[in-house]
N, C-alpha and C positions, 0 to 999 in steps of 0.2 A: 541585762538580758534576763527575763524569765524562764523559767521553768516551761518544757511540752511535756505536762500532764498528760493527756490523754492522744496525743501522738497525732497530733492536728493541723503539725507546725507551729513556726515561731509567736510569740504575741509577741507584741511593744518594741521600742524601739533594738535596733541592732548591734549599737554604738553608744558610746555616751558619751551626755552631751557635750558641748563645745561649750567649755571655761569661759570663752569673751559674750557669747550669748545667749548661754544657756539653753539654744533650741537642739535639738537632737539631732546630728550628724545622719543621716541618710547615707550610706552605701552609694559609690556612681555603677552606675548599669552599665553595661555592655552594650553598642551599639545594636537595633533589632537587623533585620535581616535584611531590610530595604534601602535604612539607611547604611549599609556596612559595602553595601552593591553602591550605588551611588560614589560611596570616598572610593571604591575600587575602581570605578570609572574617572572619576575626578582625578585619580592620581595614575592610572594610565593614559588618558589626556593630558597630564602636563610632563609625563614623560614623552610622550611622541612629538608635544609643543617644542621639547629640548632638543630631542635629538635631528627631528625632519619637519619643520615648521609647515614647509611647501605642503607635506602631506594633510594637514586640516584648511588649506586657505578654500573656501566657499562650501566647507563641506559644514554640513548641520549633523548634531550625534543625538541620539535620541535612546532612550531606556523605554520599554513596552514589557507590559509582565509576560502577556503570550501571546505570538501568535497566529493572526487568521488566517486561520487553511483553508484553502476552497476546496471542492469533491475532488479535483484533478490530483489531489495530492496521493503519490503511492509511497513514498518513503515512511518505514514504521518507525521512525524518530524525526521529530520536529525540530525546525532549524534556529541555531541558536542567533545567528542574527542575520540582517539583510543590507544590502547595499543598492540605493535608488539612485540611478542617474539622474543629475539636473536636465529638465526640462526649459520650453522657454517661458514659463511661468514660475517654476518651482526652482531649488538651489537643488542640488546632489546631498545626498541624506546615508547616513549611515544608521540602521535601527540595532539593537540589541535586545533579544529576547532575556529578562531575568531569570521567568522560575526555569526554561530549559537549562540557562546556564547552571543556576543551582544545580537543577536536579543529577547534572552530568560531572558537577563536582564532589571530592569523597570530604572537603575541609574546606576551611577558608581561606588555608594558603594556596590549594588547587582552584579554587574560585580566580583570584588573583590573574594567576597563569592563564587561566581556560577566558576570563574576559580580554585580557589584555593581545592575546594569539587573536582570536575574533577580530578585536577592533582592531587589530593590525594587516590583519587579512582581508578585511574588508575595504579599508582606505586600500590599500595595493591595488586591488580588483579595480576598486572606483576611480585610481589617480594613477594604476599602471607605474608605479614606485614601487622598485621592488622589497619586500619583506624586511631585504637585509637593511637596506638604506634605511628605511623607517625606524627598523631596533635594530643594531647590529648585534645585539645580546640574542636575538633569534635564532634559530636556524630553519631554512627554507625543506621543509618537508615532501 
């Protein structure tokens, strides 16, 4: 590692290098923000797979960053996710809005909670299984 001379941040590499190939070890990053939402849905989806299967059969889940409100809208907080009945064309669709979720979470481990309550309240609404049956780790509010 070098010297910040002039307080500019790091130069050159972080790490040194790696004995069997001599190329410079890189530091692993930390998931961005999009993909950290995604494994949080991914892995509340495969917890509700465990626990209440019935609860996803024909339902479609879907991640949307925000949104579309039409003028009708009065409520001064936007909703963090939606629930579409199947039609005779379409499947029953569960949406989840991301940046409201962020923005109504204070961490990541609150992100977790706040998506995982969502898409558990929404399948309910859409499939009329109740909360607790879905996660019995819940509790029905």
């Amino acid at each position: 590692m070098r010297r910040d001379r002039h307080e500019r941040g790091l130069r050159g590499p972080l790490a040194a290098p790696n004995p069997l190939t001599a190329q410079p070890v890189t530091p692993r990053q930390p998931p961005g923000r999009t993909a950290f939402f995604d494994d949080v849905v991914a892995s509340s989806l495969r917890l509700i797979r465990r626990n209440c299967p019935q609860a996803l059969a024909g339902v479609e889940i879907g991640v949307v960053d925000v949104p579309e409100i039409t003028a009708a809208w009065t409520d001064p907080e936007p909703p963090v996710a939606a629930a579409v009945e199947a039609t005779v064309t379409t499947g029953a669709k569960v949406v989840l809005y991301r940046r409201p979720l962020e923005h109504r979470s204070a961490s990541r481990a609150d992100l977790r909670v706040l998506v995982h309550r969502a898409l558990v309240e929404q399948l309910s609404a859409l499939t009329t299984i109740s909360v607790r049956e879905i996660d019995p780790e819940l509790d029905e509010d």
